[in-house]
C-alpha positions in Angstrom: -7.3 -12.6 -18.6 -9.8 -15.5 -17.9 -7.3 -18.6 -17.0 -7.0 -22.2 -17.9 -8.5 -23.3 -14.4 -11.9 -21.0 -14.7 -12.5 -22.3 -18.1 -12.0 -26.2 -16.8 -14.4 -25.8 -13.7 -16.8 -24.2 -16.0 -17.5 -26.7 -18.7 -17.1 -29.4 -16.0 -19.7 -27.8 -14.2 -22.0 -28.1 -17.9 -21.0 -31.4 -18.6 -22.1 -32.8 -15.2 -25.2 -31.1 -15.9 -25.9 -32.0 -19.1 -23.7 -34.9 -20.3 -22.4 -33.3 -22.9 -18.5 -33.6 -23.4 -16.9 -30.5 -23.6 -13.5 -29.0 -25.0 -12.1 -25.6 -25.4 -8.7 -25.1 -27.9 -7.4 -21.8 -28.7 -6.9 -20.4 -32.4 -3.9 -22.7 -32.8 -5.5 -26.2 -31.7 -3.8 -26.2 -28.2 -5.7 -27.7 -25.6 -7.0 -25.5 -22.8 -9.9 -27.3 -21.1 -11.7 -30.9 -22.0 -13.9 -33.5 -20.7 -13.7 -35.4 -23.1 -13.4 -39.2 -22.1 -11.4 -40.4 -25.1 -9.6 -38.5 -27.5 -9.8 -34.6 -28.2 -10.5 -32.3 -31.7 -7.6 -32.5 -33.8 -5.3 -29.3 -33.8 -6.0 -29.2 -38.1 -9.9 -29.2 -37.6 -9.6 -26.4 -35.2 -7.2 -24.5 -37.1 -9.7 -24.6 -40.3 -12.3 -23.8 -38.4 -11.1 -20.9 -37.0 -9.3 -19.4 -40.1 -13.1 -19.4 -41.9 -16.4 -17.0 -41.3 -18.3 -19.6 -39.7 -19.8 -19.1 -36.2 -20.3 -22.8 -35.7 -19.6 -26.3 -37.8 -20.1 -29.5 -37.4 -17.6 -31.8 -38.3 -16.7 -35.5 -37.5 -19.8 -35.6 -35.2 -18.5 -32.7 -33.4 -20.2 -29.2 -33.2 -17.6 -26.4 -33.1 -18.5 -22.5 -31.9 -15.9 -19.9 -31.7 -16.1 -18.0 -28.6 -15.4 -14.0 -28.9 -13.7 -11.5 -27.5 -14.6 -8.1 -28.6 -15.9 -9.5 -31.6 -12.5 -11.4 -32.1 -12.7 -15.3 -32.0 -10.7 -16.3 -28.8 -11.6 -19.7 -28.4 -13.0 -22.5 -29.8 -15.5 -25.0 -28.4 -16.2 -28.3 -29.2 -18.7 -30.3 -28.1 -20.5 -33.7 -28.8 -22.9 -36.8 -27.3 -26.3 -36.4 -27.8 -29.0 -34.7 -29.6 -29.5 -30.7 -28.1 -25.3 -31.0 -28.9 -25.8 -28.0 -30.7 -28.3 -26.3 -28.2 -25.8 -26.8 -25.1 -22.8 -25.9 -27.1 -24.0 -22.0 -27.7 -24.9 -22.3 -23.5 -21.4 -22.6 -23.2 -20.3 -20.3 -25.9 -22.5 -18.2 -23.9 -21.7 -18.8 -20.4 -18.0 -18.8 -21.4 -18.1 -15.4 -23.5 -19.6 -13.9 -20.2 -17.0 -15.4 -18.4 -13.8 -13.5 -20.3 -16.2 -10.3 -20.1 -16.5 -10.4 -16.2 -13.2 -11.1 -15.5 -11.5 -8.7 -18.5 -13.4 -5.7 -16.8 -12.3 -6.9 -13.2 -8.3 -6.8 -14.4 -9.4 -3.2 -16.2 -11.2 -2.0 -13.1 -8.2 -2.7 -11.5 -5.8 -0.8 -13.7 -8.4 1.8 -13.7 -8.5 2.7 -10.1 -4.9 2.4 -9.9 -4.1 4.6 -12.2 -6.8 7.3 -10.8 -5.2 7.4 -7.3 -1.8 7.6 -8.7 -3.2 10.9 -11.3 -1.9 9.2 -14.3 -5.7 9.7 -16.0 -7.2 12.6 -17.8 -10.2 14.1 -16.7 -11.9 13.4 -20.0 -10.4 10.2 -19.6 -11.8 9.8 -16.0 -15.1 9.7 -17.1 -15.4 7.9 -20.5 -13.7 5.1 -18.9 -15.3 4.8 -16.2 -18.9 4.5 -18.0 -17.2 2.4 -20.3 -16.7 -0.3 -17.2 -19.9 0.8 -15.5 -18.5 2.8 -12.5 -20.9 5.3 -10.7 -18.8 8.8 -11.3 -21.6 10.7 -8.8 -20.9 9.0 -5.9 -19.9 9.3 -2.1 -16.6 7.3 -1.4 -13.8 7.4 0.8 -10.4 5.7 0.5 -8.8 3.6 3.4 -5.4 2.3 3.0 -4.2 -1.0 5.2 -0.8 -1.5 6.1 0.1 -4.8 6.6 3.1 -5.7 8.4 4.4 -7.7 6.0 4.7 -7.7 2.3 2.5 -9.6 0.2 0.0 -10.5 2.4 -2.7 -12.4 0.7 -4.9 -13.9 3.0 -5.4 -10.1 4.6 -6.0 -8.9 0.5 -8.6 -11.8 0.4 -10.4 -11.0 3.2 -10.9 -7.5 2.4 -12.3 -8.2 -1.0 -14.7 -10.8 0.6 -16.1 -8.4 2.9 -16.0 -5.5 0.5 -17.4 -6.4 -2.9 -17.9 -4.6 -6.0 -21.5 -5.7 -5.8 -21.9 -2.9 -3.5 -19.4 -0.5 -5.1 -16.4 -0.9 -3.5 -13.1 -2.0 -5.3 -10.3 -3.2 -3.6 -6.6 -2.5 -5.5 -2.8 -1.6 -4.4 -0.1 0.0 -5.5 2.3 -1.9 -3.8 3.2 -5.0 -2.0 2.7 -3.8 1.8 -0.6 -1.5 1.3 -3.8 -2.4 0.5 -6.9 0.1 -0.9 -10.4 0.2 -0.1 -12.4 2.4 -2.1 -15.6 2.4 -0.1 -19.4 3.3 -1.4 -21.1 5.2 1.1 -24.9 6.4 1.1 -25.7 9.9 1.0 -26.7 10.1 5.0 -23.0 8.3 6.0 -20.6 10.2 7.8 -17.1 10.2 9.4 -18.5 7.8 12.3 -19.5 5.4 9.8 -15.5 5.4 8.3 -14.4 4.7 12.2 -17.0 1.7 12.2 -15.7 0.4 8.5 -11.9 1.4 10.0 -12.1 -0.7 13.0 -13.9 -3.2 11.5 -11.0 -4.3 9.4 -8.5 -4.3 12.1 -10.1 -6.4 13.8 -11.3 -8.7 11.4 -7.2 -9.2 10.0 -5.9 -9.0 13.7 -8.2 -11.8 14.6 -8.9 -14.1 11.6 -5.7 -13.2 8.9 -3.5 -13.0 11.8 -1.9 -10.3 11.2 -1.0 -7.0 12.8 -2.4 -3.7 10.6 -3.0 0.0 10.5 -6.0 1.6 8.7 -5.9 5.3 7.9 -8.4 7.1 5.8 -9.7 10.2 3.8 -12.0 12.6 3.8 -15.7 11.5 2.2 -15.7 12.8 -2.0 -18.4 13.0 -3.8 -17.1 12.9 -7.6 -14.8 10.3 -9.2 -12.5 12.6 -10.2 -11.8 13.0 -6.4 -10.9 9.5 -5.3 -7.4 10.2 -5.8 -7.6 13.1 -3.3 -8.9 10.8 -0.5 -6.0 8.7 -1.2 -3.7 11.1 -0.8 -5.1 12.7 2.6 -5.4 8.6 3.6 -1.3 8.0 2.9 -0.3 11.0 4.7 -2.5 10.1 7.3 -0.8 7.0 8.1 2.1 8.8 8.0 1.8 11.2 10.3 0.4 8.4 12.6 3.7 7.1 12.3 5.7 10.2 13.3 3.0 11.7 15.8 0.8 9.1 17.1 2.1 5.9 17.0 -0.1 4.0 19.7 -3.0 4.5 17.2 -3.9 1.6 14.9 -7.0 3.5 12.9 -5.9 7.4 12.1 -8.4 9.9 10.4 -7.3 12.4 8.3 -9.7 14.7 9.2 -8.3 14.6 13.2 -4.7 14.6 12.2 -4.2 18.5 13.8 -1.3 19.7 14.1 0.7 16.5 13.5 -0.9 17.5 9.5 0.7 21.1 9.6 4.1 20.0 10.8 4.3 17.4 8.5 3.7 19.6 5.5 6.6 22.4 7.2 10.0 22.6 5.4 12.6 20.8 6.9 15.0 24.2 7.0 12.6 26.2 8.5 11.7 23.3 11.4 15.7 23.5 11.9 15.5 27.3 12.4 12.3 26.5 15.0 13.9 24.1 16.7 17.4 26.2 16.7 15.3 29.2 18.5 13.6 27.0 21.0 16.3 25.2 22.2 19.6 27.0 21.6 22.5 25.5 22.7 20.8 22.7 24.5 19.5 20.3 21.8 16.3 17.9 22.6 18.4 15.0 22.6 20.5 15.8 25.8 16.7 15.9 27.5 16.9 12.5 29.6 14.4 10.2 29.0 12.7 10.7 32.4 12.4 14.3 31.8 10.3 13.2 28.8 8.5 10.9 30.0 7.0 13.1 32.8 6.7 15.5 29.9 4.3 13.6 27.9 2.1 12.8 30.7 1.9 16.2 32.3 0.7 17.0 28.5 -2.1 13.8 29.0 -3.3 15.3 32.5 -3.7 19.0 30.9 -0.8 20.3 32.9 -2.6 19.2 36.6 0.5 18.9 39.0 -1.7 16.1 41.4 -2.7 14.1 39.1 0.3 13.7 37.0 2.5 12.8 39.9 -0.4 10.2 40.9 0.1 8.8 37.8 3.8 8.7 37.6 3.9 7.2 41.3 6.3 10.2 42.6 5.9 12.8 45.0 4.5 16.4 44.4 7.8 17.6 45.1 10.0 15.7 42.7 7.6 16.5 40.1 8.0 19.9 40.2 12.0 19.5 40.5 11.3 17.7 37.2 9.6 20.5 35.4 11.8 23.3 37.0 15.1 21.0 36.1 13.6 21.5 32.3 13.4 25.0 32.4 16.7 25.5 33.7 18.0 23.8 30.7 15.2 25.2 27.9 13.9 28.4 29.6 10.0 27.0 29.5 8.3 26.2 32.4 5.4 23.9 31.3 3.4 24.8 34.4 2.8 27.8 31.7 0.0 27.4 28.9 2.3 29.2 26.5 5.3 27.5 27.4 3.6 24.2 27.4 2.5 24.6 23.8 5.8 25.6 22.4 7.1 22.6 24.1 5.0 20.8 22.7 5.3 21.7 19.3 8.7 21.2 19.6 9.1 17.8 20.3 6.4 17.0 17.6 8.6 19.4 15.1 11.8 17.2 16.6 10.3 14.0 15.5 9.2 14.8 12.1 12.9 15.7 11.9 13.8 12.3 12.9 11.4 10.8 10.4 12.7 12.6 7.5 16.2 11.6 8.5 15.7 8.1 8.5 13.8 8.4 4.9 17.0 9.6 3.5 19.4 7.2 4.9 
């Protein structure tokens, strides 16, 4: 709903232009915006005036319009001081009418995207609302989600919806306090480089200018309304299997998730039983954290001996004590393709675990 405030600026705005002094009552006479110098239309005139069929009145050198919503009379208008009174007055009427239009379809807009990522629509429903508030159903989008690293975040909300406007068919919403939702318009010839652009773009812009610290994760590109809700989805488990898999990223794409998506989508019991197989009696957590460590970057340097014990600043030879020190205690030598990628998998397996423990507790 159109506020107080809005409606003040508004007819201040006319009256500088114009002259002519200005009020706005509701259906019950209460004051919600004047100019007036002196004095203001009396609750009983405005009451009258509103209970009969008349568009407009003038009474005690006052002209008085009622101002509709949906064909409902919302407001009244008052206006008076000089000779085109009646002529200004219906500019109001009019610029004030569009007024509680624009801003009635932004809050439905909002409610409407809201509840179309979350399913809670029809698909009838979908699409007579959505020509009912002038949303494009045919039309490439993408969803990006922002996680701000604190809750209610407004000047990172603000920012977004001054760089993304609706004027070019994006809609910003949420569904909560910590995550904001980008509902991108793309052209026809836009691809997944052009999300990375729009991606980074945004964490750079809040990182530098809101001042705060974000992660941006998005969805595939959909072509149909009805699909938005799907690159939601793909965007929220995107960002979290960043935060299980690949945690040094700040931007994470759906569509390069890998295997971090298939793990994440395994049954807890049946990682257990994986994990139970690779390991046996030696559990992942009694691996030291050096172990690991030389681990993950013999992973980074596609299992090259030379280069991973560069990197680590250690001899050859205490590398390879390292790796032959882990299969001792799991049986896999990561010097081994095979090996390597069962490792592999199992720490990532090991971690979801982790992330689904701390959910529950």
């Amino acid at each position: 709903m159109i506020t107080n405030q809005i409606i003040q600026t508004s007819i201040s705005e006319l009256c500088a232009i114009t002259k002519m002094e200005l009020c706005v009552a509701d259906l019950q006479g209460n004051l919600v915006a004047q100019t007036y110098r002196e004095g203001v239309v009396s609750r009983e005139i405005v009451m009258n005036f509103a209970a009969s069929e008349a568009d407009s009145q003038v009474i005690q050198d006052q002209h008085l319009f009622k101002i509709y919503d949906d064909d409902l009379p919302l407001y009244i208008l008052a206006a008076k001081g000089g000779d085109d009174t009646y002529m200004i007055g219906k500019i109001a009427v009019s610029q004030l009418q569009n007024l509680i239009i624009a801003y009635k379809e932004k809050v439905d807009r909002n409610s409407f995207f809201q509840n179309l990522i979350l399913d809670n629509l029809l698909l009838v429903d979908i699409y007579n609302r959505a020509k009912k508030l002038h949303i494009v159903a045919e039309q490439a989008r993408a969803v990006f989600v922002i996680e701000t690293k604190t809750e209610k975040d407004i000047n990172a909300r603000e920012m977004v919806s001054e760089l993304y406007s609706t004027q070019n068919g994006d809609y910003i919403t949420a569904v909560d306090e910590q995550h904001i939702i980008l509902i991108k318009a793309l052209e026809q010839d836009e691809s997944y480089e052009e999300l990375d652009e729009v991606a980074r773009v945004l964490v750079d812009m809040l990182n530098s200018e809101a001042m705060t610290t974000v992660r941006v994760a998005y969805g595939t590109i959909v072509h149909e309304i009805k699909d938005i809700s799907k690159s939601y989805k793909e965007a929220k488990m995107a960002l979290d299997v960043g935060k299980i898999f690949y945690v040094e990223k700040v931007i994470i794409a759906y569509n390069t998730l890998g295997i971090g998506r298939l793990i994440y989508q395994l049954p807890v019991n049946l990682c257990q039983i994986f994990i139970d197989e690779i390991f046996g009696d030696h559990p992942p957590a009694e691996i030291d954290d050096e172990i690991l460590t030389t681990v993950n970057k013999f992973f980074e340097n596609n299992l090259n001996v030379s280069e991973t014990s560069r990197q680590l600043y250690i001899h050859r030879n205490t590398l390879v004590y390292r790796i032959e020190k882990l299969q001792k205690s799991t049986g896999l030598d990561i010097r081994v393709f095979d090996d390597a990628l069962t490792l592999k998998i199992a720490l990532m397996v090991v971690n979801y675990m982790k992330y689904v423990d701390s959910l529950e507790y």
